[in-house]
C-alpha positions in Angstrom: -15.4 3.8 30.6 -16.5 5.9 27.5 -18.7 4.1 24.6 -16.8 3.8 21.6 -17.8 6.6 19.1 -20.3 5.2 16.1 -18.1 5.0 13.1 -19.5 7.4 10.5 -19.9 6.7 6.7 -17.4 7.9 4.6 -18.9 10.6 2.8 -18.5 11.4 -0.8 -16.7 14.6 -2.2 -19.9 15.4 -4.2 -21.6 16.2 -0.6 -19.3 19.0 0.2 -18.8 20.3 -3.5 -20.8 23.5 -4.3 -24.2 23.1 -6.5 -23.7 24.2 -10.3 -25.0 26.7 -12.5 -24.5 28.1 -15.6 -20.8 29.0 -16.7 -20.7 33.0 -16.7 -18.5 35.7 -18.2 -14.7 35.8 -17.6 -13.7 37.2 -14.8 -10.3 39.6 -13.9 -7.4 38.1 -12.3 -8.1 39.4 -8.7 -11.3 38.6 -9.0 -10.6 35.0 -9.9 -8.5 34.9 -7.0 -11.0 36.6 -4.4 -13.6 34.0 -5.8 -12.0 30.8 -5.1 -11.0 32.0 -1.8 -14.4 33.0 -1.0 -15.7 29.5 -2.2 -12.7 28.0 -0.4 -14.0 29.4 3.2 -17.9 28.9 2.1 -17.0 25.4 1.9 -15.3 25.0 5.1 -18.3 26.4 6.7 -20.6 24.1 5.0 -18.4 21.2 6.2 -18.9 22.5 10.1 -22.5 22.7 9.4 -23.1 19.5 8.0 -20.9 17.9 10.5 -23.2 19.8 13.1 -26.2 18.4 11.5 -27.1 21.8 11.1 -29.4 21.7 7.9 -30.5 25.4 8.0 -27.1 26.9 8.2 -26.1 24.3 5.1 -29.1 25.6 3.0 -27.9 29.6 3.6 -24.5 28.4 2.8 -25.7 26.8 -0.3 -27.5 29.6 -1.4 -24.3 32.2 -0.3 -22.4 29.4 -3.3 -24.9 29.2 -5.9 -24.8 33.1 -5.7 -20.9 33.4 -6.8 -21.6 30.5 -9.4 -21.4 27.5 -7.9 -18.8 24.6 -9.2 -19.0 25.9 -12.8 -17.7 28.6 -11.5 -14.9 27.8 -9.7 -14.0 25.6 -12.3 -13.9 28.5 -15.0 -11.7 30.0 -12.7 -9.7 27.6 -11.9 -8.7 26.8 -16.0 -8.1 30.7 -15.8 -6.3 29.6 -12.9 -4.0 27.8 -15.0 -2.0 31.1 -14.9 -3.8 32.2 -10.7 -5.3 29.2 -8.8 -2.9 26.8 -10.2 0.3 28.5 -11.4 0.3 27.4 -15.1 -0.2 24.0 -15.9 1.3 22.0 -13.2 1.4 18.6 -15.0 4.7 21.0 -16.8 6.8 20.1 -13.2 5.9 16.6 -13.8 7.1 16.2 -17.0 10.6 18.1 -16.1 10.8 15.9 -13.6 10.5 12.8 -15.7 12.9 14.5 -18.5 15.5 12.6 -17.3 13.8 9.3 -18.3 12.0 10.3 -21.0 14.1 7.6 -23.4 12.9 4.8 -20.8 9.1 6.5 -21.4 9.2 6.5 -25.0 9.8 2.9 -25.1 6.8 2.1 -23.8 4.7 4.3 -25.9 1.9 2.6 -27.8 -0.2 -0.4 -26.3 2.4 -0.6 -23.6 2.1 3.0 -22.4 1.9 3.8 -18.6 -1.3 4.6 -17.1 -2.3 7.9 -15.9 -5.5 8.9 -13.4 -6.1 12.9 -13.1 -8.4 13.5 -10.5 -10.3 17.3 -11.0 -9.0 17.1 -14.6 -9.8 20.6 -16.4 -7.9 20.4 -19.6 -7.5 17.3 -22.5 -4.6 19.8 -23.4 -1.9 19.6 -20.6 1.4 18.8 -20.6 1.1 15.0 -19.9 -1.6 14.7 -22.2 0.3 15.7 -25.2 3.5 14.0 -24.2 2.5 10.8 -25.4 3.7 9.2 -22.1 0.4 8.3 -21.4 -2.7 6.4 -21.5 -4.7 9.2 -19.8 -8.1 9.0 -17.7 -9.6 11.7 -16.8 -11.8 12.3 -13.8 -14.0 15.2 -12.4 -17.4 16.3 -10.3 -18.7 18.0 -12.7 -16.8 17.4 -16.7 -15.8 20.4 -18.4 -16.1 18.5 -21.5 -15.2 15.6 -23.8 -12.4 13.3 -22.3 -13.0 14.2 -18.8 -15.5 11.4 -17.3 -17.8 13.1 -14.6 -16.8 10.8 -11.9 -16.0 11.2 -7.9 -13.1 9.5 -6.9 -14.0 8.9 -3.6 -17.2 6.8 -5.5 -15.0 5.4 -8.2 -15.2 1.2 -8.6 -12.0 -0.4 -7.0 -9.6 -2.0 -9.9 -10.5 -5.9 -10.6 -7.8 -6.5 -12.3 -4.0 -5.6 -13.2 -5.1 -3.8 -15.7 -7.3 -1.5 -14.2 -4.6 0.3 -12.0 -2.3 3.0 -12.7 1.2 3.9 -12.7 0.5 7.3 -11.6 -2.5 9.5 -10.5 -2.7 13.2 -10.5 -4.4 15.4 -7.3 -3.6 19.0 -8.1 -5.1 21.3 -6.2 -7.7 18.5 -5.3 -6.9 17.7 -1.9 -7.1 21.1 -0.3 -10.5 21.6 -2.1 -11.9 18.9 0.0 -13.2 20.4 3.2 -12.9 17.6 5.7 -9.9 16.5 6.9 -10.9 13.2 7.6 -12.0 12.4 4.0 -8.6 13.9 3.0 -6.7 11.2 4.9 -9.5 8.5 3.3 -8.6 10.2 -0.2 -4.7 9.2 0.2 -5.0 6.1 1.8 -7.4 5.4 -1.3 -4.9 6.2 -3.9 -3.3 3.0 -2.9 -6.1 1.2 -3.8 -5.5 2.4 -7.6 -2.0 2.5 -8.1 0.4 -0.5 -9.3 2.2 -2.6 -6.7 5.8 -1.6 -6.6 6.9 -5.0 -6.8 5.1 -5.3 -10.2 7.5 -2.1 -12.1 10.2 -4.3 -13.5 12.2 -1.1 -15.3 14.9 -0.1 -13.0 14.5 3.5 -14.6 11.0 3.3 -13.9 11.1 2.4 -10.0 12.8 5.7 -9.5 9.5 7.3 -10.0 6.5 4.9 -10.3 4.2 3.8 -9.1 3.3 7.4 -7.8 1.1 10.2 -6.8 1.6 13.6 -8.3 0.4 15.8 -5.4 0.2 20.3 -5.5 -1.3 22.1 -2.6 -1.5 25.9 -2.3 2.0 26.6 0.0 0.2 28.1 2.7 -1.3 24.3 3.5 2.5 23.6 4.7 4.2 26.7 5.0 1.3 28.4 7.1 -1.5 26.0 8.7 -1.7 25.6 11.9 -2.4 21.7 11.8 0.3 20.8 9.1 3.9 21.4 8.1 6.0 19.5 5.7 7.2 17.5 8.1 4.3 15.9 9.1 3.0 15.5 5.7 5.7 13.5 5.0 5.2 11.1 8.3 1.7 10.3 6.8 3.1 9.8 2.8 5.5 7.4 4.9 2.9 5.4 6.3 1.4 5.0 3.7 4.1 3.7 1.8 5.3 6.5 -0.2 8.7 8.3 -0.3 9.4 11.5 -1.4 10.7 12.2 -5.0 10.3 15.4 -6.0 10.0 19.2 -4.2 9.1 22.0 -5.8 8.2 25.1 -3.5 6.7 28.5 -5.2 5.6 31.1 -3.9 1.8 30.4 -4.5 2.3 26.5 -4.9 4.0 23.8 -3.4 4.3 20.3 -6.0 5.4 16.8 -4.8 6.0 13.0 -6.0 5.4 10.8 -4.4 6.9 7.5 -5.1 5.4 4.2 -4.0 7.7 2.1 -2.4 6.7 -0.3 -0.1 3.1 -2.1 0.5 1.3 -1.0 3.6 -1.0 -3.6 5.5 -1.6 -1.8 9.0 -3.5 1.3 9.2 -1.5 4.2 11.1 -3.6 7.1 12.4 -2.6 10.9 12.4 -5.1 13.0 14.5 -5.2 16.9 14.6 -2.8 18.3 16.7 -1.8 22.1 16.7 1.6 22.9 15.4 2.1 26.4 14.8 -0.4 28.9 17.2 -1.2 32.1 15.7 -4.4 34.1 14.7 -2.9 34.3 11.0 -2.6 30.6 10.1 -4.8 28.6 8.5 -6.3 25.8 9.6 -5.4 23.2 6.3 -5.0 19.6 8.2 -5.4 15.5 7.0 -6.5 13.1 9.7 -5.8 9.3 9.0 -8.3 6.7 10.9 -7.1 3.5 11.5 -10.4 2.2 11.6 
């Protein structure tokens, strides 16, 4: 009979985020995009290392990061991005989605407005900030400047009350970025923890798409990995209580909603399990613990 595995500490996303320096120049469009995938796969490997406890490879790593710029960086080209890494604005396919009750929206406008989280926020500017829909709160690892608190979710304080939880929260392009599958299964089953119970949205207009998570993923994560498809993305939204709203499929991008139905008290687990072989695929995957 084995010994049960030592359960380790969750870590936080700072510990796999790339050091910052100073913001540079602005760079071309294939450069942009040859730089966050070059941070993308330095980061993966820093994730093996530190999960090998292998400090010396982390520290060349490191130094292989700060050398293309570090977080600063990749954020600078990722608000470039807003026409590469991320499409355009993204928070756009929110707000067409939530056209259709945008007269149920504006009624709650003022001190009654619904509550927004962004998680990797870039821009005070974006669609859902200047709709009005809003009561916006902005999160990031490393602020790009006034209105964006410099804040890791994975760290941030539970809700105490009511009021501290939100009707909807914002992870575009955030999961991916996160190198460890396991602490991408922790970051979902944590949005729970932040979001309004179901039960307490009394607009029937509303339930259709709140309380919710507004999720984008580069396509190849579903379309291309050889850990995750669609369909098995949407078995672990399901257990966690959420049902799919919204689809959107680009060619670069892939954007959901997910709508919070029901309350979740057991713990389901998805482990890493090969789905598609092949030498081209990539390997994007979430794990859920149950413990």
């Amino acid at each position: 009979m084995t010994a049960a595995k030592k359960k380790q500490p969750m870590r936080s996303l700072a510990s796999t985020r790339p050091p910052t320096l100073k913001k540079q120049k602005s760079i071309s469009r294939k450069a942009t995009k040859s730089l966050i995938n070059s941070l993308h796969l330095l980061e993966k490997k820093k994730a093996q290392a530190i999960a090998r406890g292998d400090h010396a490879a982390q520290t060349a790593i490191d130094a292989e990061i700060a050398g293309l710029g570090g977080l600063e960086r990749y954020q600078q080209a990722s608000l470039q991005g807003q026409r590469v890494d991320r499409g355009g604005d993204s928070s756009r396919v929110l707000m067409e989605w939530l056209q259709p009750i945008s007269a149920t929206l504006k009624e709650f406008q003022g001190n009654g407005r619904l509550r927004m989280l962004e998680v990797g926020a870039l821009s005070v500017t974006n669609e859902c900030s200047k709709s009005g829909h809003f009561d916006m709160e902005r999160i990031d690892l490393n602020s790009q400047g006034e209105g964006i608190l410099q804040q890791d979710f994975m760290e941030r304080p539970l809700p105490k009350s009511r009021a501290e939880v939100f009707d909807i929260i914002s992870l575009s392009l955030v999961l991916n970025f996160v190198p460890d599958a396991a602490i991408r299964g922790e970051m979902l089953r944590r949005t729970l923890e932040f979001l309004k119970d179901p039960n307490d949205i009394e607009s029937q207009d509303l339930k259709t798409s709140f309380p919710s998570l507004f999720m984008v993923l580069p396509a190849p994560c579903v379309t291309n990995s050889r850990y995750m498809d669609e369909e098995l993305l949407g078995s672990i939204m399901t257990s966690l209580g959420y049902v799919r709203t919204h689809r959107k499929l680009t060619q670069r991008l892939v954007y959901y909603l997910w709508t919070r139905k029901h309350l979740v008290l057991q713990k389901p687990s998805f482990k890493k399990t090969e789905l598609r072989p092949g030498g081209s695929r990539n390997n994007f995957s979430v794990i859920l613990r149950n413990a």
